[in-house]
N, C-alpha and C positions, 0 to 999 in steps of 0.2 A: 659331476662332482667327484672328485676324489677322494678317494676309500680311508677313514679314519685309521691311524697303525700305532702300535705300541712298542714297547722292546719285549722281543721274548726271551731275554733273561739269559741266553744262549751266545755269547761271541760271535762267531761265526755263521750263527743265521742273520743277529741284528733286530730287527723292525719285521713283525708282522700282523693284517689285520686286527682289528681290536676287537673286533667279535669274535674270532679264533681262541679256542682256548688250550693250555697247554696241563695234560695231567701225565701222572704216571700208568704205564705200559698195566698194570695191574690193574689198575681204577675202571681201566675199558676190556681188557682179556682175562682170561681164567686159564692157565696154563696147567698140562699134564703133561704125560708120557703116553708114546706107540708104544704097539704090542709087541712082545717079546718072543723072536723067533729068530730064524736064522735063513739062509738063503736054501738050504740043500728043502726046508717047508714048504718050498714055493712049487706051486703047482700052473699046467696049463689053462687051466679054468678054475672059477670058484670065488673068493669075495677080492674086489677090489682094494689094493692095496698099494700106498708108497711108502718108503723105506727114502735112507739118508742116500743110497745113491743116486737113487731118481731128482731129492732135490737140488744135487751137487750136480745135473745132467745139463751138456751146453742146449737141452731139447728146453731146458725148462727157464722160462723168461723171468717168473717170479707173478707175471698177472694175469696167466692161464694156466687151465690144467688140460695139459696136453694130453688126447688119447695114449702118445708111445713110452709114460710115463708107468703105468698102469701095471702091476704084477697081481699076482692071485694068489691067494693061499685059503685051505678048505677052513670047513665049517668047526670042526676041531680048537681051531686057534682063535674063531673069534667067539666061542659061546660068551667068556666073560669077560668082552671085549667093548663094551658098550660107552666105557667112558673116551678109547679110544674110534669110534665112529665119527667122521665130520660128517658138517652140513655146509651148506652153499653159505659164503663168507667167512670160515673159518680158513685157519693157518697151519702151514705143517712146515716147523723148522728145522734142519739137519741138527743134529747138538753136538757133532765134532766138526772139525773143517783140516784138511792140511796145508792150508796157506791161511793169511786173514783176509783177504779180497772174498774168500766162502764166507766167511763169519758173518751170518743173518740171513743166509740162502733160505729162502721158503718159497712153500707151495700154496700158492692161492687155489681153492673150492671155489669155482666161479659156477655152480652146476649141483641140484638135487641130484645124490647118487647113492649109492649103498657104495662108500668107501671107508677104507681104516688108516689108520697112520700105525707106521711100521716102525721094524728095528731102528734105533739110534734117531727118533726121533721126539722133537715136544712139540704138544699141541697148543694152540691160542684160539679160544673160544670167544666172542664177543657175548659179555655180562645181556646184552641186548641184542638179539637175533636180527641183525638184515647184512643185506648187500656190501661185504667191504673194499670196494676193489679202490678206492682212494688210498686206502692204506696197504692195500697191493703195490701202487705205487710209493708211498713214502718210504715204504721200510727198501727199496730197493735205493732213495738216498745216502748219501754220507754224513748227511746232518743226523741219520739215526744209525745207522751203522758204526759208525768211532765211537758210537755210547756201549755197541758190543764191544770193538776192536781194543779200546781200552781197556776191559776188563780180563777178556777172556786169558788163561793159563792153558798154559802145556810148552813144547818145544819145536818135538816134528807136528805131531798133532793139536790143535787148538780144542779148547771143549768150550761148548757153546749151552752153560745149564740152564733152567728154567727163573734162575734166582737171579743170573744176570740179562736175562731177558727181562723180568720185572724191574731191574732195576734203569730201564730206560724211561725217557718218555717220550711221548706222541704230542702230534698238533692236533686237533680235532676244530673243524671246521664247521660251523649248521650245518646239517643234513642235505639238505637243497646245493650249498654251493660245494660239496663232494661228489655231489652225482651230476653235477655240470664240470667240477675237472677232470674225474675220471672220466664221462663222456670226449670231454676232450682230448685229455691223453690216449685214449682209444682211437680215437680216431689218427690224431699226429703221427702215434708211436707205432700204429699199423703203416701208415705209408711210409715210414721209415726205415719199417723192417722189410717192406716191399724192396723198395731202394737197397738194401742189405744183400736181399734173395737174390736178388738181379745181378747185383756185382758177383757175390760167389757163385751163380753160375756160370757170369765170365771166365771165373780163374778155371772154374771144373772144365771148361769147353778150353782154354789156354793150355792146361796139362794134358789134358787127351790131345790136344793138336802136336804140342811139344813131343809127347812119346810118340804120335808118328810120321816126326819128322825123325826122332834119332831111328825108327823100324825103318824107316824108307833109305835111310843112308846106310847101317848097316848089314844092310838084305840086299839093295837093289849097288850101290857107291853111288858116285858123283858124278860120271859120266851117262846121259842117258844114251848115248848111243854105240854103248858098247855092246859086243855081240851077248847073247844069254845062252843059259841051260836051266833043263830040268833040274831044283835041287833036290827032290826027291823026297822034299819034307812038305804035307799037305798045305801047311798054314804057312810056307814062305813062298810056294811057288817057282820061278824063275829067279836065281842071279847070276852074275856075271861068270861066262864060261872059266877064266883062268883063276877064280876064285874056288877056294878047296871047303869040302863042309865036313871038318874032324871034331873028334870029340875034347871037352877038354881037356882032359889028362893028359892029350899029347901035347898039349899047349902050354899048360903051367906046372913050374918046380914041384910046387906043394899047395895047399888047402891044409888048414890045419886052426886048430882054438888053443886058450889057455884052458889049465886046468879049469874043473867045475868046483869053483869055491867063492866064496864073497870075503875079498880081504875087508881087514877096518877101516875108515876115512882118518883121514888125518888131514890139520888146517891146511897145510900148505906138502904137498909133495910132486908126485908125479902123477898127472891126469889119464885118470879111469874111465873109457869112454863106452857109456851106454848106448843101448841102441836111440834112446831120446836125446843125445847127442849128438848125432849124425847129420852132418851137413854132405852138397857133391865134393868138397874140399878140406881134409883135415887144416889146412890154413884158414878155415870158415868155421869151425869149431872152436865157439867159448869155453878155453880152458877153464877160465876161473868160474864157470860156473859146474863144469865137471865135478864128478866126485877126484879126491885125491887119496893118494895111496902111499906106503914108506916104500923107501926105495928101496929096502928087503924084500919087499911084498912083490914090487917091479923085476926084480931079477930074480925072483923065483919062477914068478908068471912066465917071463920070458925067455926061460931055459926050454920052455916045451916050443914056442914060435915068438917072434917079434916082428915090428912092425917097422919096414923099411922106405923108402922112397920109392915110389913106381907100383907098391902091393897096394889091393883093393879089399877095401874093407863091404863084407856083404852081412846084413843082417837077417838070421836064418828063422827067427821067431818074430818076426814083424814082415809087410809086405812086400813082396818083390817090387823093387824098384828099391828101397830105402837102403841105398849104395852109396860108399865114399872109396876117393883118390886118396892115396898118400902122396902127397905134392911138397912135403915138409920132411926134415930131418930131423923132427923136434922127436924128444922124449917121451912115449907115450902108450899106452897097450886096452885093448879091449875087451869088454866082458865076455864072457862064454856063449854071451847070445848073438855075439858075432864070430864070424868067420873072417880069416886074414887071407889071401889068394895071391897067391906069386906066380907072375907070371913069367916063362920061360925069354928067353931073347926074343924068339919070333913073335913073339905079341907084346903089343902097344900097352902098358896099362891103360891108359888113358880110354882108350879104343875098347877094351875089357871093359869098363866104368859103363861107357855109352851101351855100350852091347847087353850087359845084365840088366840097361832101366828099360830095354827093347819089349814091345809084344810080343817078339820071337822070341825071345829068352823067356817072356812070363808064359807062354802055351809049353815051349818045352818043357821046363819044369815042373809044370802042374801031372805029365805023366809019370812021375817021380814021388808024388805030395799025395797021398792017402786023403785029406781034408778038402782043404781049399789054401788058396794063395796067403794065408794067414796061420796054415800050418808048419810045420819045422820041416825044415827043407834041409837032410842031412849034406854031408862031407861027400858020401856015399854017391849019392844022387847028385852034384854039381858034376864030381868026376864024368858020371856018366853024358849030361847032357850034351850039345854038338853046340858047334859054334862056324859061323860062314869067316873064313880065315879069310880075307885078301892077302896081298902079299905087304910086308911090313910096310912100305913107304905108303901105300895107298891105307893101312891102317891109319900113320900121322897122318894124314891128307883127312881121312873122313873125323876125328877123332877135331882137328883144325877148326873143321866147317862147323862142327855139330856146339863147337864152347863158342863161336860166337852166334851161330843161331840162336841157339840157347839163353845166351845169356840174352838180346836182345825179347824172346817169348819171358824173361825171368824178368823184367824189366816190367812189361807190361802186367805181368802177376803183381808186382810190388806197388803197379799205380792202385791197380784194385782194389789191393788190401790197405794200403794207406783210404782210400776212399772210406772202408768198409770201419776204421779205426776212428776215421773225421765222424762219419756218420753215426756212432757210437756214443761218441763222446757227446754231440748234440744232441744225440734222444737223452744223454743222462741230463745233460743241462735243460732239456725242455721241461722233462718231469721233476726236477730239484728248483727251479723257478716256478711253477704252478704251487707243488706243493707245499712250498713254502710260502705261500700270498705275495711271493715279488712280483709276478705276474696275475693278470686277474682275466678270467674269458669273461665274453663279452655275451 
């Protein structure tokens, strides 16, 4: 027999069961504030605690509480902390966002535990203690999220208060048929995320193949049967005897940044590129999504270095590998947290490009880098590192091979992650058709 439905009064849901009832977000939660600290509080052990970053974390699904979510802070901050304590089925929502796709980011308590809700966050208690992982997933629709997205204020920031959280509402289904969707969705949404993990380990096993296919070209060339030498460096081993292994200063013009300042944006000017900009190809760089800059701001920048055709953009505060080609004559300069690299005639930029995303450039480097690969990797320290010189032509040649290998490895990345976008989009639509009574398990 088929399921009696009514309108729920909502446009764009339409029709849902008629046993389902629709209240306001208050009616069913009790909302508060986390406790009030700061990050430098946080300690390596001590009371269990999330905070707005954890639940803005790509680790956090919104229908479990991940162990890598978890910070600590002592016993000091939570004495009179009590109203801030969850329990299993409670909520912990970010209350800023810097885009609106965050706006209703929460933390499901799927778990009895001594935990607290932290800085910049507000809690949702349910009025009646049990299990809420149904509504784990609702709030992770758009049927209830546009009821934030509407409201919420700010500009770079969104603030997400406890006043427009109440001011939404929920579906609330019998008891019985919540703990058979959510069973369901549990089960769906887990082999879906399976299906997810499997693709991005594709691509993770695609870029470690790709970097060493450009190590193998750059270290060893293109011919296997050329004669070799000792190169004298532990981690490359053997290459090619008439190939030279110099440093690079003898190789490039200059290395150099703009000054250290952050000019003002402005709507429309000349494109500021961050290191979150960064594509292999300044021609692959969305300008218009760039910061922009006034063309005073541009010709002052660029009195110290500017950025030419054939120069290599390397980013010294992000990780080795995240390199771009200047392959354009367009208008255009880089933040301080990039380095611009000019290379002399004897070297290929192109061939440069390939060679800095190498394994042998990232071990080089790292005896330079006090940290790890995610340290600032000075001016200083690039001069010094060595580089396996072929002679020019055989530069083009490897430099040739390595953009169409590439791209054809880049190719296959892009199936994946399209896969990985399909499959995304139908875990949203399986949990927004259950949730909504368009679909009914069986």
């Amino acid at each position: 027999m088929a399921r009696e439905l009514k309108d729920s009064g909502i446009e764009w849901i339409g029709q849902i069961p008629k046993e389902w009832k629709i209240v306001p977000f208050k009616a069913y939660f009790t909302t508060g504030k986390g406790l009030s600290f700061t990050k430098a509080d946080l300690t390596p052990q001590g009371h269990a605690v999330v905070s707005y970053g954890q639940v803005h974390s790509k680790v956090n699904t919104g229908t479990r509480l991940d162990d890598t979510l978890l910070r600590y802070i002592p016993d000091s901050i939570t004495e009179n902390g009590d109203a801030s304590r969850m329990n299993k089925g409670d909520f912990i929502f970010a209350d800023t966002s810097e885009d609106l796709e965050g706006c209703g980011n929460c933390v499901y308590v799927d778990r009895n535990m001594e935990l607290y809700a932290g800085y910049h966050s507000v809690t949702a208690k349910p009025k009646v203690q049990y299990d809420n992982k149904f509504f784990a997933y609702y709030f992770q629709t758009p049927c209830w999220r546009s009821q934030i997205r509407s409201r919420v204020t700010g500009i770079k920031v969104y603030s997400i208060s406890q006043s427009i959280i109440n001011k939404t509402y929920i579906f609330v289904p019998p008891l019985s048929i919540q703990q058979k969707i959510a069973d369901y969705l549990d089960k769906v949404c887990g082999e879906i995320d399976e299906m997810v993990a499997l693709q991005e380990t594709m691509i993770e096993e695609l870029k470690a193949y790709k970097q060493s296919v450009i190590t193998e070209a750059v270290t060893k060339g293109l011919n296997p049967n050329v004669p070799m030498r000792n190169s004298g460096i532990d981690w490359i081993g053997e290459i090619p005897k008439h190939w030279e292994v110099i440093k690079m200063r003898r190789c490039v013009d200059s290395i150099g940044d703009v000054d250290h300042y952050m000019p003002d944006s402005i709507e429309t000017g000349i494109p500021y590129i961050m290191t979150r900009d960064l594509a292999d190809r300044t021609s692959m760089i969305n300008k218009n999504q760039c910061k922009q800059i006034s063309y005073e701001d541009f010709a002052n920048l660029s009195r110290k270095i500017s950025i030419e055709k054939n120069d290599v953009i390397f980013a010294r505060y992000a990780s080795i590998g995240n390199v771009c080609f200047v392959d354009t004559d367009e208008e255009m300069i880089v933040s301080y947290s990039c380095v611009i690299i000019k290379p002399l005639p004897i070297l290929s930029g192109l061939y440069l490009f390939y060679y800095l995303k190498s394994k042998t450039f990232e071990e080089e480097v790292l005896q330079f880098v006090n940290t790890n690969i995610q340290g600032n990797v000075g001016i200083d320290s690039l001069y010094k590192t060595k580089m396996m010189m072929p002679p020019l032509t055989e530069q083009q040649q490897i430099a040739s091979y390595l953009d169409t290998k590439c791209s054809e490895i880049d190719s296959l990345i892009t199936l994946k992650q399209t896969k990985i976008e399909e499959l995304k989009e139908y875990k949203k639509s399986v949990i927004y058709e259950y949730v909504t009574g368009k679909k009914e398990v069986n």
